[in-house]
Every structure is written in C-alpha cells, then in structure tokens.
DRENDRENZA-718192 format. One record per residue: residue in one letter; x, y, z of N, C-alpha, C in turn. Coordinates in Angstrom, 3 decimals, padded with zeros to 6 digits. Layout:
REM DRENDRENZA-718192
 rest      n_x      n_y      n_z     ca_x     ca_y     ca_z      c_x      c_y      c_z
    A        X        Y        Z        X        Y        Z        X        Y        Z
...
***
This chain:
REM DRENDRENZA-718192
 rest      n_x      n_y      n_z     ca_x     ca_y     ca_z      c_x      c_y      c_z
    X  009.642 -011.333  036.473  009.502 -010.017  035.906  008.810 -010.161  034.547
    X  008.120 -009.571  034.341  007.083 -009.816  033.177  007.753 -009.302  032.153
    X  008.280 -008.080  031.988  009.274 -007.928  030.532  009.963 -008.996  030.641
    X  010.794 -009.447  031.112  011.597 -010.926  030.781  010.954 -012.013  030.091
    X  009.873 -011.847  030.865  009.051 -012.991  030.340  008.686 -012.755  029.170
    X  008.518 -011.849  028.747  007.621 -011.483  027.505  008.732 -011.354  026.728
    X  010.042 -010.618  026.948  011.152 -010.875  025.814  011.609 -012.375  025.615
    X  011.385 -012.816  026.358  011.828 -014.815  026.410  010.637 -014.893  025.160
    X  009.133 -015.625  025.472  009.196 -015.371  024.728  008.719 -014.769  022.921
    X  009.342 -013.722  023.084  009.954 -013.412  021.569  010.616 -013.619  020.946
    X  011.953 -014.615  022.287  013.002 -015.153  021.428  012.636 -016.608  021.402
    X  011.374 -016.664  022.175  011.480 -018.449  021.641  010.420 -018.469  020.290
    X  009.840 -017.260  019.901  009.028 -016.858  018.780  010.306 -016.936  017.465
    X  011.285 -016.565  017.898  012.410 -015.889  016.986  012.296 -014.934  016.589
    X  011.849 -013.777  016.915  011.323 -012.470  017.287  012.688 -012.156  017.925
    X  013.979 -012.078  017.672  015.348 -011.667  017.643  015.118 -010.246  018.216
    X  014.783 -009.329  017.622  014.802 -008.143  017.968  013.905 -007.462  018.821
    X  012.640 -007.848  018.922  011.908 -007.886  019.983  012.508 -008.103  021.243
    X  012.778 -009.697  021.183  013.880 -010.047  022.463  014.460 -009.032  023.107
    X  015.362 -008.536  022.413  016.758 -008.236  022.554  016.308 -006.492  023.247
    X  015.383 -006.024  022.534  014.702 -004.652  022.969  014.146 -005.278  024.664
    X  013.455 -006.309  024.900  012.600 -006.415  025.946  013.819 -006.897  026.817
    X  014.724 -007.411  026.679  016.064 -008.033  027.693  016.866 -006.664  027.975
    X  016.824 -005.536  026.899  017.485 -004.133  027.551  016.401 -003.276  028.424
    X  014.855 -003.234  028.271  014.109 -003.146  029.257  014.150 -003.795  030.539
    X  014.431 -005.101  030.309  014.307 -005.620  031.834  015.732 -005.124  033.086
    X  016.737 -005.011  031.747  017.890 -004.607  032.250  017.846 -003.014  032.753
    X  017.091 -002.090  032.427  016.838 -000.719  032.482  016.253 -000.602  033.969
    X  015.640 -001.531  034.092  014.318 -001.934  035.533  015.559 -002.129  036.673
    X  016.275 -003.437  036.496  016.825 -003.520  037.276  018.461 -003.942  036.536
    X  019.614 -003.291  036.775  020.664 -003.833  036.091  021.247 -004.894  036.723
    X  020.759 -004.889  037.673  021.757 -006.722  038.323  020.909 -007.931  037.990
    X  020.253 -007.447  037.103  019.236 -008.324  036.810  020.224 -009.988  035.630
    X  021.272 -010.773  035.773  021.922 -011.125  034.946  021.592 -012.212  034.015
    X  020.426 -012.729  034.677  019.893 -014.124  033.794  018.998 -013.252  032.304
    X  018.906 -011.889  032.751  018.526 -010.925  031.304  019.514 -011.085  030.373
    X  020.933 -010.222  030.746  022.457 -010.327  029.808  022.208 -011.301  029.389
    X  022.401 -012.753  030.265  022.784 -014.133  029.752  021.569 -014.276  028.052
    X  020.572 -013.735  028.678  019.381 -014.042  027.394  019.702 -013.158  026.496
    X  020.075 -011.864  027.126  019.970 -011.169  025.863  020.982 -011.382  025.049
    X  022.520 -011.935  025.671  023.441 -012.837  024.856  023.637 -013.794  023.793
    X  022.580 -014.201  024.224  021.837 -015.632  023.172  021.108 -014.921  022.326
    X  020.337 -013.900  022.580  019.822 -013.626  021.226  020.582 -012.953  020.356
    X  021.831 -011.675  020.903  022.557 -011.572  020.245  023.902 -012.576  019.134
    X  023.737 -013.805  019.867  024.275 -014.871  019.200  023.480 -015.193  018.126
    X  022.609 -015.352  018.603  021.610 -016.064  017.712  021.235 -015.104  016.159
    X  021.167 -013.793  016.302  021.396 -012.809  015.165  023.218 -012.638  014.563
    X  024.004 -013.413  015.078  025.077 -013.156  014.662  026.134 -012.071  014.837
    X  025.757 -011.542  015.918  026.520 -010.227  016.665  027.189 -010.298  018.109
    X  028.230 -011.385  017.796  029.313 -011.797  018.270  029.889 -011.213  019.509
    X  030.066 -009.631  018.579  031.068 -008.790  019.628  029.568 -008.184  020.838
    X  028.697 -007.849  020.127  027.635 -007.475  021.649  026.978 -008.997  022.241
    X  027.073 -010.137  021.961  026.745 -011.295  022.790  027.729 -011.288  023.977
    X  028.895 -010.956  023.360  030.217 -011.287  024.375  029.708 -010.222  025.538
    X  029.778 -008.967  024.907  029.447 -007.609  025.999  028.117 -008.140  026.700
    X  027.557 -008.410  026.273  026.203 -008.434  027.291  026.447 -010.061  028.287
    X  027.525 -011.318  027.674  027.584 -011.891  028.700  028.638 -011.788  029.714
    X  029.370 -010.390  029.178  030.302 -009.990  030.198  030.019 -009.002  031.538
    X  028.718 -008.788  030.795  028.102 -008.079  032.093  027.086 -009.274  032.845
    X  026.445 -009.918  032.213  025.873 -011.164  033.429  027.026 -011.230  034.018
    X  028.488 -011.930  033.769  029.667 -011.948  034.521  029.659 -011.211  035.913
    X  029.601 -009.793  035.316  030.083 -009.226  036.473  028.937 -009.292  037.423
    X  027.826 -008.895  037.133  026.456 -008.855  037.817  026.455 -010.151  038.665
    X  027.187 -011.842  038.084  026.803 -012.729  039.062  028.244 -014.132  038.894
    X  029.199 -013.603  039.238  031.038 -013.815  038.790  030.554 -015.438  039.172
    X  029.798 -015.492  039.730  029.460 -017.199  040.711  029.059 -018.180  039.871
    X  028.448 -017.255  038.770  027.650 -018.344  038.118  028.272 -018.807  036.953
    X  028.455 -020.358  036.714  029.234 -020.882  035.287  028.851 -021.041  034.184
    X  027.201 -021.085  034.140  026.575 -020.874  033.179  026.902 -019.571  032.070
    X  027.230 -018.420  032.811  027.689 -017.372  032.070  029.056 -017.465  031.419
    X  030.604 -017.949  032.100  031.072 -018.631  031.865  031.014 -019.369  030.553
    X  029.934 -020.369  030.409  030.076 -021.027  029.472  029.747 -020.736  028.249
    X  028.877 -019.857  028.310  028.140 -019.144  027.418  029.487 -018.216  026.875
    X  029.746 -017.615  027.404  031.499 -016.602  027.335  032.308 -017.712  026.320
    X  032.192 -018.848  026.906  033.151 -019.790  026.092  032.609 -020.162  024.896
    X  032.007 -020.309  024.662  031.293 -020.339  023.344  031.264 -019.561  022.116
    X  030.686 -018.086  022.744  031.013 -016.785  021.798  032.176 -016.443  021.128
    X  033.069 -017.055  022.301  034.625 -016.780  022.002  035.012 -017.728  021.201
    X  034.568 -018.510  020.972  035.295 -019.863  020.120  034.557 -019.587  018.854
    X  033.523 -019.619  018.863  032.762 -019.108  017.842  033.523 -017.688  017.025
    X  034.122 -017.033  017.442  034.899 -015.795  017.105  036.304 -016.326  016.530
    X  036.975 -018.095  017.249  037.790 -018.487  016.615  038.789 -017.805  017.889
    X  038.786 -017.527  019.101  039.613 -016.991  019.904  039.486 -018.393  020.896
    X  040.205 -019.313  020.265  040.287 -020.713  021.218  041.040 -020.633  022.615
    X  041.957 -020.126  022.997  042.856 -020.160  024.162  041.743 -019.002  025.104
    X  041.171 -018.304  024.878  040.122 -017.185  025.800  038.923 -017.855  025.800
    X  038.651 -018.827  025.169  037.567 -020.079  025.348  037.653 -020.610  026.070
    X  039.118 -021.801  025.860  039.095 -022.738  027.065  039.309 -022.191  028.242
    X  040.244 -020.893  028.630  039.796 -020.647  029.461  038.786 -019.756  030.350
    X  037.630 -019.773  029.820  036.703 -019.494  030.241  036.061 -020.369  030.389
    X  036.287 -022.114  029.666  035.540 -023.106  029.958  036.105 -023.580  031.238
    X  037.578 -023.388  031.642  038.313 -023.929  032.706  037.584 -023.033  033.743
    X  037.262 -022.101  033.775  036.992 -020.515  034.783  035.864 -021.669  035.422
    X  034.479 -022.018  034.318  032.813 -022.344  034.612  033.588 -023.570  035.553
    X  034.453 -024.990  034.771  034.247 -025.876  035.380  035.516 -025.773  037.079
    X  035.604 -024.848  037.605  036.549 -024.883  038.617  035.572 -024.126  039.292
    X  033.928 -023.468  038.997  033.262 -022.617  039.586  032.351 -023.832  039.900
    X  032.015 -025.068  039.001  031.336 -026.060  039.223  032.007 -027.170  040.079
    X  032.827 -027.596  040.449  033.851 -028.064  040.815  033.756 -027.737  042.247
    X  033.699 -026.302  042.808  034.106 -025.682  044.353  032.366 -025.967  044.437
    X  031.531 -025.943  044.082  029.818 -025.753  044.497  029.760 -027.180  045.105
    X  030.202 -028.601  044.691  030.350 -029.736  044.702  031.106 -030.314  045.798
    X  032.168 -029.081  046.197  033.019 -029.456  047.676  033.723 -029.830  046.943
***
C-alpha cells in the first residue's frame, strides 16, 4: 500500500508526524490493516506518547491476536510506563504465541 510506504518512510526520515498522519491514512483505507497500528505505535513511542502507542498497538492486537510481534511491542510500552507485571505478561502472552507456531 503506498501510503504505508510513504508513512514508513517518514518515520525512517524522523518525520514523526508525517508518519503518524500517513499510518492513520492507511488505517482509514483499510482498518484491519495491523502492521499500520504496529508502525504507527512506534512512532507514537518514538515521540513519547505512551498512552496512544499502547492504543494503537492494542488495536494491531485485536486486528491480528496471532501475531507476537504486537505483543511485544505491548510489552515494551508498558514497561516503559513502569507497569512491569502487564509487561511481563504480555511478554509471556508473545512467547506462548511463539512457542504454539513451533509445535
């Protein structure tokens, strides 16, 4: 999808807000779209806005529950927030999602 592409990058420009505008476009296009959230997560990390990184990787979540990458990303924000026990387990959530893919 070419907005994705083009908000990627802006955030690999560091063009933060650009990003973050072109990752809610791509999301507007299509909302199950989740590897968008996951990005637009990171850029919201990456500007320091904690509580909407979490929201936007709680919707990759729901958009794709399978994937641990989101997960981990979840675990991160949250620790970063200093909410250690909703970390690990969200790090326990990714590696028991990585774990069943493996048999």
């Amino acid at each position: 999808m070419r907005i994705y592409k083009e908000a990627f990058q802006a955030f690999a420009r560091g063009d933060v807000d650009t990003a973050i505008t072109g990752y809610q476009n791509a999301i507007a296009t299509d909302p199950t779209f989740s590897l968008a959230y996951q990005a637009m997560a990171e850029a919201y990390g990456r500007r320091g806005d904690l509580e909407q990184a979490i929201s936007a990787i709680r919707s990759a979540i729901a958009a794709d529950p399978e994937e641990s990458l989101y997960l981990t990303s979840l675990s991160r924000f949250l620790q970063r927030q200093g909410k250690v026990p909703e970390a690990e387990e969200a790090a326990a959530h990714a590696l028991r999602l990585q774990q069943a893919r493996r048999g």
